[in-house]
FITI-257280 format. One record per residue (C-alpha): x, y, z; residue in one letter. Coordinates in steps of 0.05 Angstrom, whole numbers, plus 32768, in hexadecimal, padded with zeros to 4 digits. Example, Ala and Ser with C-alpha at 12.3 -4.5 7.8 and 13.67 -1.06 7.14 Angstrom:
<atoms>
80F67FA6809CA81117FEB808FS
</atoms>
This chain:
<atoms>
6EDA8A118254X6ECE89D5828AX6EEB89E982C2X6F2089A582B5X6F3389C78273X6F3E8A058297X6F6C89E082D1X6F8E89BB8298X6F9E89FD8273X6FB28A1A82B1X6FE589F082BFX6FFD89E9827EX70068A358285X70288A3282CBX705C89F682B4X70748A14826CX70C38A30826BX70A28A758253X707D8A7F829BX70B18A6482BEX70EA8A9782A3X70B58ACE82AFX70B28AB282F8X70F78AB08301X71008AFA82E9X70C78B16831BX70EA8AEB8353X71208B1D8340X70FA8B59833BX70DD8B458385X711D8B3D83B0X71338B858395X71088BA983C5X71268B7D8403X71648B8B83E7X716B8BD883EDX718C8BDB8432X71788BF4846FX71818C3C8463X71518C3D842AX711B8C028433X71308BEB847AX71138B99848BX70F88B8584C9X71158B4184D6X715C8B6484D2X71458BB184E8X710A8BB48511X711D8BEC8532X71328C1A84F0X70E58BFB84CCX70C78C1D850AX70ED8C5B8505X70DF8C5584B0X70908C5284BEX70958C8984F4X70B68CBB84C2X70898CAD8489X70488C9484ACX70178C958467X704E8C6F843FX70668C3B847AX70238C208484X70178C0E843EX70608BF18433X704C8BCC846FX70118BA98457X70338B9B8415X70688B74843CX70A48BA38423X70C18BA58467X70C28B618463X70D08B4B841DX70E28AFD8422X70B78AE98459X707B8B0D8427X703F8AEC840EX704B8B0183C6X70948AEF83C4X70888AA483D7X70558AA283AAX70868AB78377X70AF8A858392X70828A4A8398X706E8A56834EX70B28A54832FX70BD8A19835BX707C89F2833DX70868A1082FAX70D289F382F4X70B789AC830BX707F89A482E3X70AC89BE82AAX70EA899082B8X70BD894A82CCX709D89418289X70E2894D826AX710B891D8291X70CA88EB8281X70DA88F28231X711F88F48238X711E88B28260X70F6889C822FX711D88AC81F4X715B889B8211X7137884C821DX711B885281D3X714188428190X71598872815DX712B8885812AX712D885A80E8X714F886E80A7X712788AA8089X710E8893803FX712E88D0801EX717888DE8037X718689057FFFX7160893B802CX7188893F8068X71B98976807DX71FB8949805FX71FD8913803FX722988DE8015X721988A57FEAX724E887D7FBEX7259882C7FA4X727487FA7FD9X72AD87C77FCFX728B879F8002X7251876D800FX72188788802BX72178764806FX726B877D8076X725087C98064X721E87C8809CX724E87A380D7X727C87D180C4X725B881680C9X723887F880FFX727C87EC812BX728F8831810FX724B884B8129X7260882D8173X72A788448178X72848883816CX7256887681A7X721F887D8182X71E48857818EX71CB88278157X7194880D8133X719787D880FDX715D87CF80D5X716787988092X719887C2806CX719988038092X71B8882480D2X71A6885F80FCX71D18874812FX71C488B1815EX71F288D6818DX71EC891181C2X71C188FE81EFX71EA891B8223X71D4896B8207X718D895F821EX71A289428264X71CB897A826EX718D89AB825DX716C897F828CX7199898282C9X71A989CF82BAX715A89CE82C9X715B89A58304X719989C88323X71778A038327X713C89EA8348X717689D6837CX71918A1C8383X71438A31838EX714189F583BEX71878A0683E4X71718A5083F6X71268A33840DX714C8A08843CX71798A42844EX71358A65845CX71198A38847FX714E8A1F84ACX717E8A5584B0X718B8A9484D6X71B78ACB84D6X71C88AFB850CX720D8B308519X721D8B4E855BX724F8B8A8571X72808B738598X72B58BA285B7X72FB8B9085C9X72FF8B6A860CX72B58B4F8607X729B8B1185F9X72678AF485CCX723C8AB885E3X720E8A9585ADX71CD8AA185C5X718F8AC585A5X71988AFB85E2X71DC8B1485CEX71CE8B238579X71BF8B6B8571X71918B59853BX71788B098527X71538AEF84EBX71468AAB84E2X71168A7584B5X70D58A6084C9X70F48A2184E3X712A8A378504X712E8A268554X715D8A438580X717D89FF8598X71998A008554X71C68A34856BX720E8A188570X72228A1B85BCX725F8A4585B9X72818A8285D9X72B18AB585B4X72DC8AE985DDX72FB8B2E85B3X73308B3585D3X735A8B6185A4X73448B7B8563X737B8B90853BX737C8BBE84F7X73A68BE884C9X73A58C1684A0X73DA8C268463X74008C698474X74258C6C8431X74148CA18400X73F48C6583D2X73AA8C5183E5X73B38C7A8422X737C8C6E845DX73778C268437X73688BEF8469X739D8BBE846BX73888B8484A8X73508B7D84D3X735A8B3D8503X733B8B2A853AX73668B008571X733C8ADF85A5X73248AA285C0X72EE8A6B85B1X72C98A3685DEX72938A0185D5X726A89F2860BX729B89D1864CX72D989D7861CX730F8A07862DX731C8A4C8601X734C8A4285C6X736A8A7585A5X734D8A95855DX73508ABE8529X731C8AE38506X732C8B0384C5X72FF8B25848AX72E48AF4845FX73078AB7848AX72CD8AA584BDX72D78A7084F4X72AF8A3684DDX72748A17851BX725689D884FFX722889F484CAX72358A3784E7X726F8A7084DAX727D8AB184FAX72948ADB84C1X72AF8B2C84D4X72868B6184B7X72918B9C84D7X72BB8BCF8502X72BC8C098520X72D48C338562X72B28C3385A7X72C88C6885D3X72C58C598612X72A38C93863FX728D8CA58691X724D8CCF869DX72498CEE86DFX72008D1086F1X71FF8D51871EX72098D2E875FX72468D0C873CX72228CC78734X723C8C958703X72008C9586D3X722A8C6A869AX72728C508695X728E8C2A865DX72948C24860BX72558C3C85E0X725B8C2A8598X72608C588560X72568C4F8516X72818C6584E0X72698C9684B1X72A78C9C8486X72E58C788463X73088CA1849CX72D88C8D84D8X72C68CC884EFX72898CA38517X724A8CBD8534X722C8C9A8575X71FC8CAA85A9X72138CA985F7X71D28C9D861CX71D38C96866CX718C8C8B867BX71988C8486C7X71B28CCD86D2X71868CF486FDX71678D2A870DX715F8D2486BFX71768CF1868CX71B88D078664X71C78CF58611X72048D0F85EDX71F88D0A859CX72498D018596X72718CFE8556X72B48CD28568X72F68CEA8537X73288CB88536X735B8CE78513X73428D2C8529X73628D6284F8X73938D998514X737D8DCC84E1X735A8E0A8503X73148E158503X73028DC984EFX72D38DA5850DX72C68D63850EX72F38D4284D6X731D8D0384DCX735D8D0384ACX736A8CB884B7X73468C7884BDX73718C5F84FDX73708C868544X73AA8CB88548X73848CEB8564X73428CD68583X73168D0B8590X72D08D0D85AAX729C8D488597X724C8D4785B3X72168D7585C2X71F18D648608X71A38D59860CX71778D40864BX71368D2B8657X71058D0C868FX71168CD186ACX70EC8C9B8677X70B78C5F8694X70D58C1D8675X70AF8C048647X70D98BC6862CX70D68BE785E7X71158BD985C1X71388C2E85AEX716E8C35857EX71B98C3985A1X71D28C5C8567X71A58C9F8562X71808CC98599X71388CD4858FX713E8D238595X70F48D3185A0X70FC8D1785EEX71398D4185F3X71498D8D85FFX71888DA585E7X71B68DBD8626X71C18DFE861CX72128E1C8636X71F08E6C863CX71D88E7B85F5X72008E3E85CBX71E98DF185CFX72198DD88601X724D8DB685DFX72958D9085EEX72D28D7885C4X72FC8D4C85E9X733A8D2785E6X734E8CE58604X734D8CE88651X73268D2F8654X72E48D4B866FX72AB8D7B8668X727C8D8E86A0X72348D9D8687X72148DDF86A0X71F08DB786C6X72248D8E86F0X72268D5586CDX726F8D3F86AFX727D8D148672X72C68CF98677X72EB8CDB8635X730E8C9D8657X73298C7E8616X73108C5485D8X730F8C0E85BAX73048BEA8582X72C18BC48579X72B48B89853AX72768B77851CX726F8B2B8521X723A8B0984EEX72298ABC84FFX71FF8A9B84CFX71E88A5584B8X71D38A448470X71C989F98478X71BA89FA842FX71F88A278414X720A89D38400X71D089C383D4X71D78A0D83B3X721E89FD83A7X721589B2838AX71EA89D6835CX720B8A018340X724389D48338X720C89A6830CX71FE89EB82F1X723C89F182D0X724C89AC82BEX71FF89AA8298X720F89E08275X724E89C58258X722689808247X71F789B18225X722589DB81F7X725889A481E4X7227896C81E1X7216895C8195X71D7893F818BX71D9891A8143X71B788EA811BX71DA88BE80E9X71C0889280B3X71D8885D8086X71AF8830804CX71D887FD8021X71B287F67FE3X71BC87C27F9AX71A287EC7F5EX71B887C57F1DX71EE879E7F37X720787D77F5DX720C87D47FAAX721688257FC2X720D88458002X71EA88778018X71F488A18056X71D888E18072X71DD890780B0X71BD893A80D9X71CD8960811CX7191896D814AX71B289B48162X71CD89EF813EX72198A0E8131X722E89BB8131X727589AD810CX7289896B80F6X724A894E80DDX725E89448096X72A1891F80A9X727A88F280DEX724888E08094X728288DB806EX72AC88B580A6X726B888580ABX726B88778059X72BF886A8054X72B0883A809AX727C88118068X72A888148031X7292884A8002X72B8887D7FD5X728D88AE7FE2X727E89007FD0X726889228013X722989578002X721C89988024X71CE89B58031X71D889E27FEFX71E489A57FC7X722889B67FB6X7266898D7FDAX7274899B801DX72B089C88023X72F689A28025X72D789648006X72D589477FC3X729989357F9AX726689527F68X722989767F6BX71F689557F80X71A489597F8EX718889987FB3X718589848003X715089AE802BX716F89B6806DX713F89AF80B0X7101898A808DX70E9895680C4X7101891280B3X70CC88DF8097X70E588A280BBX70DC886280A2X709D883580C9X
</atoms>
């Protein structure tokens, strides 16, 4: 095969519907690993530090993930080559189908087939009127029917439904704009989320996300100038005996400011964002952040404020790290479980009997460790790497502490941990899809296609006006292009009573159609191609 043949084939391959479902179904199959979550296949434009932390824990398995891109499934080689493919594949399917469909839509109908007497229905019968009468009148009937016509000496054609095939066609081409939408999405996008805790503020600059991911051509003065404070989160929780512990409102009240404009108030509730230009804040997240002092042995304050802890359960009981790295002689860590409803029962530990904070409680274990050289390499807040830690040890236990709002624990050695009180704390997600429009016009085309494609009746409809021994008759058959099509044999039937014929309407079995008069006539073989006339 010359290698022309070979590119020809090729590409014939590449732009047939077959390979272009297949493609669609491994584009699937692809975005299932990036999918998974963090906790089972974390990615590193959203987790870089929980990748690390995955490769660390299974080193063998990590590094070949990693050079199969599974850490990073949709900025992969393989997946936009997947995507690139379907992409050519649906246009060089779609183009040569809107070329014959402009085409046929420019063109005639067909001529009258020589043998009518083989189409699906069909109806022939004398005329009362003159031959040139017959044909003006089926042909007006033919128009009010918005049919397109053809008139040919003593014949008609008349075709309708072209509209089925342009909705196949735009079904096609709107999901090439869905495909388009989420490249520009890609592309130009970025999403990022932040904790912030009640009384802080949140400025919109790529220093303050906790995590970022954005498209190849993405730049940061895209960013929407714009400041957000929390000043009060509320939430609540039913108490009734019905869905118990079910969440009930999470708002946040706070303020909003553009760049030299002064704060306005705002609210912030699930699934109601605050709209930025092409950007929204939506709230994704909550939590509790108690809010701790750590005093070293010489009664230093090594850390002072809120440390955020994440929720484990439908009750929150919440586990959180308190690190004060500046402690000396020796660096201090408390692995801490927060309770927001600490249970009275004796002998429990830490259990939380309700979502909202009736009885905060604080539990940890203490470690320390060397002072650490900074190395500006980014360390999960949320867990304690335990192999640079020792345990603190109160005589032969692990030192330990359960405290309540407002109370203290010394550490054996002289260090203090005081529990000042708690907040609230909101995850905040701002995004920008600048083409969440095209995606949606398309689907919108989508659904109006599809309703072109399964009510639109694409038919063909023929008529001959004939003198056989001083007999004028007419003859008139009928065929729709599409399966499961009603009303074909009244639209033949309609057609020969328009042109002036008494006429018997006949079925593809030869007998009558149902509900119509007449006698049998010839055996019809349904689906033969026509023979149309030159």
């Amino acid at each position: 095969m010359k290698p022309v043949e070979f590119l020809r084939f090729l590409w014939t391959q590449l732009t047939s519907m077959r390979t272009a479902l297949v493609l669609l179904f491994a584009l699937m199959i692809a975005a299932v690993p990036g999918s998974l979550g963090p906790k089972i296949l974390p990615q590193r434009p959203n987790n870089p530090v929980l990748v690390r932390e995955w490769i660390a824990a299974r080193p063998e398995l990590g590094a070949v993930f990693d050079r199969l891109g599974l850490f990073d499934v949709y900025g992969s080689p393989w997946f936009a080559s997947i995507y690139l493919l379907l992409l050519v594949s649906l246009v060089g399917c779609i183009v040569p189908r809107i070329a014959v469909y402009a085409r046929a839509v420019r063109a005639m109908p067909p001529g009258v087939p020589k043998r009518l007497d083989k189409l699906a229905e069909r109806a022939s019968g004398p005329t009362r009127l003159s031959a040139s009468d017959a044909l003006d009148a089926g042909e007006r009937w033919l128009v009010a029917g918005r049919y397109r016509v053809r008139r040919q000496g003593n014949e008609l054609s008349g075709e309708i439904g072209y509209l089925r095939e342009l909705g196949n066609l735009a079904f096609h081409v709107s999901i090439l704009g869905v495909l388009a939408g989420i490249a520009v999405s890609s592309l130009f996008g970025y999403k990022g989320s932040v904790i912030a805790v009640e009384g802080s503020a949140f400025s919109n600059t790529l220093s303050q996300y906790d995590d970022f991911a954005a498209g190849a051509f993405f730049k940061a003065s895209a960013l929407p100038p714009f400041t957000l404070w929390v000043d009060k989160f509320d939430v609540s929780f039913e108490r009734g005996s019905v869905q118990h512990g079910a969440a009930r409102q999470f708002q946040v009240t706070g303020r909003l400011a553009g760049p030299a404009e002064e704060p306005r108030p705002t609210i912030l509730e699930v699934n109601t964002p605050v709209i930025l230009g092409s950007s929204m804040v939506n709230l994704i997240g909550h939590g509790y952040a108690p809010i701790v002092t750590v005093t070293d042995p010489s009664g230093a304050v090594a850390y002072s404020g809120p440390v955020v802890f994440l929720p484990q359960d439908g009750n929150f009981t919440s586990l959180g790290v308190i690190k004060a790295p500046d402690a000396r002689p020796q660096r201090l860590a408390f692995d801490s479980i927060f309770v927001p409803s600490q249970s009275t029962a004796s002998g429990v530990g830490p259990r939380s009997t309700f979502p909202d904070a009736d009885n905060p409680t604080l539990w940890g274990t203490v470690w320390t460790a060397p002072p650490k050289v900074e190395t500006g390499r980014p360390e999960n807040v949320y867990s304690l790497d335990k192999t640079e830690f020792t345990q603190v040890m109160d005589g032969a236990v692990p030192a330990s502490f359960r405290l309540a709002v407002g109370a203290s624990y010394t550490v054996p050695d002289g260090s203090k941990i005081t529990f000042d009180s708690w907040k609230r704390w909101t995850k905040l997600q701002v995004s920008s899809t600048p083409g969440l429009p095209i995606v949606y016009g398309s689907i919108g085309v989508a659904v109006l296609a599809l309703m072109l494609s399964l009510f639109g009746k694409p038919r063909r409809i023929f008529a001959r006006v004939t003198d056989a021994d001083g007999v004028r008759s007419v003859d008139v058959g009928g065929l729709d292009r599409a399966e499961s099509r009603a009303g074909l044999g009244d639209a033949v039937a309609g057609l020969a009573d328009a042109m002036g014929a008494s006429v018997s309407v006949m079925g593809v079995s030869g007998e009558p159609a149902p509900g119509r008069r007449g006698t049998k006539s010839q055996l019809t073989l349904a689906g033969e191609q026509l023979e149309e006339s030159e």
